[in-house]
N, C-alpha and C positions, 0 to 999 in steps of 0.2 A: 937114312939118318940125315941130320941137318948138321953144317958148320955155319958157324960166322966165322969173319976177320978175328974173333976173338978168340975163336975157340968154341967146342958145347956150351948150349948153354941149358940149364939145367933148372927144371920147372920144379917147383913142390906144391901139392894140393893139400890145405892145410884147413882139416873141420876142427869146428870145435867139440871139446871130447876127445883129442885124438890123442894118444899115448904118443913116445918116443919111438918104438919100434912100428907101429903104424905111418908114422912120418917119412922115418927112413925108406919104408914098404913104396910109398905113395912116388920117390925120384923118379923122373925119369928123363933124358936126356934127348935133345931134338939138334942136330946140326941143319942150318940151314945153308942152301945150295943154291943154283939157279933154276929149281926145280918148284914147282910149289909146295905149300907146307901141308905134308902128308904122315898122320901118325898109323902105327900099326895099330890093328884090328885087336889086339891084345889090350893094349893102353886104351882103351875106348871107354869109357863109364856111359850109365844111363843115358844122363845128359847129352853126351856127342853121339849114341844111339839115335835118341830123338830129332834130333837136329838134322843128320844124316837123312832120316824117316821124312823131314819135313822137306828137305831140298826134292827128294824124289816126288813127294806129293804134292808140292807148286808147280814141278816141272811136268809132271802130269797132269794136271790141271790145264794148265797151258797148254798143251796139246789135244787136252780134252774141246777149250774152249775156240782154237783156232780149224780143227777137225768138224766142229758142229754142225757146221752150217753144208757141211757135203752129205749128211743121212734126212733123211724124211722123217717128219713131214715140214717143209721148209719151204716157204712160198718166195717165188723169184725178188720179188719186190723186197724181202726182208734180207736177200744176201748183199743186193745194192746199200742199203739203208747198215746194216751193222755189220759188212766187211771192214772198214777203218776200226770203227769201235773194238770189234774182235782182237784187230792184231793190237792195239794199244792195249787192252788188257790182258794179252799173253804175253807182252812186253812187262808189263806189269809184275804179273804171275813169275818169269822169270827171274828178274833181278831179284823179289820178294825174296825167292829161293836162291838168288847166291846172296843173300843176305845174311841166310842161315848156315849156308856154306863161311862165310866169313864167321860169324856167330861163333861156330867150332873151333876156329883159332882164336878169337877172342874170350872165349870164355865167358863175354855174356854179351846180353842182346842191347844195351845200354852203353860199353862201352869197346870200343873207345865213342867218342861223341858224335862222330858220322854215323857211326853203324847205326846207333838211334833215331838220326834224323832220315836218315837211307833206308830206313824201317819205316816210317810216320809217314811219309811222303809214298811210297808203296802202298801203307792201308790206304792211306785220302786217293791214290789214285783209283784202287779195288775200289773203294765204298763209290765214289762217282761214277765211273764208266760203268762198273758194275747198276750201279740205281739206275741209269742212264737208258742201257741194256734191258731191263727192266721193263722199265717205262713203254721203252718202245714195241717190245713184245706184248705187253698187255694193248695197249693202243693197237698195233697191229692185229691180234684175236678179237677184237673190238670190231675192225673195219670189216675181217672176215665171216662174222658171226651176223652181220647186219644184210652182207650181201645175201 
């Protein structure tokens, strides 16, 4: 559990539709520590399911795409050419995924106002290295298929 200087402090998730005995249902209490903010496995809804689901699968990714270039078939010339590229976007892939990791405490992916831009700035880095990545692979199956 979590304290503040304050004391518990005590969250409510509040849909619309919800009855009074549903509200009460939904408390639950987080003290924060010097530890980071970790809820139980119990209190988890969809949502922080998901989110959870998403940090494992950027962070596997990321290992997928920094792992690649060591299986066949992979021509020497293309490890020199997209080793940089590689680690910038498993760097990428990472943060992506403690974004999500953040996202969970925040309770959405819009705020607070960094997480948004912490967000946006991750896909723009994905969408270019990634294109990038791309490019170069097709241009490279290009120069092999001529030889």
């Amino acid at each position: 559990m979590f304290e503040s200087a304050n004391g518990p402090i005590i969250l409510t998730a509040i849909m619309l539709g919800d009855d009074e005995k549903s509200i009460n249902e939904k408390h639950f209490v987080l003290e924060i520590t010097d530890r980071p903010l970790i809820m139980r496995f119990e209190d988890w809804d969809l949502a922080v399911l998901i989110n959870a689901c998403e940090v494992l699968i950027w962070m596997g990714l990321a290992v997928v795409v920094t792992l690649r270039p060591l299986f066949p078939p992979v021509q020497p010339t293309q490890l020199l050419n997209e080793a940089r590229l590689r680690r910038w976007m498993a760097l990428a892939l990472v943060l992506f995924g403690l974004s999500d990791a953040v996202e969970i405490w925040s309770g959405a992916w819009w705020r607070p106002w960094w997480l948004l831009v912490w967000k946006a700035a991750c896909v723009i880095a994905i969408c270019v290295i990634g294109s990038v990545l791309y490019l170069r692979s097709r241009e490279n199956n290009a120069h092999i298929s001529k030889s």
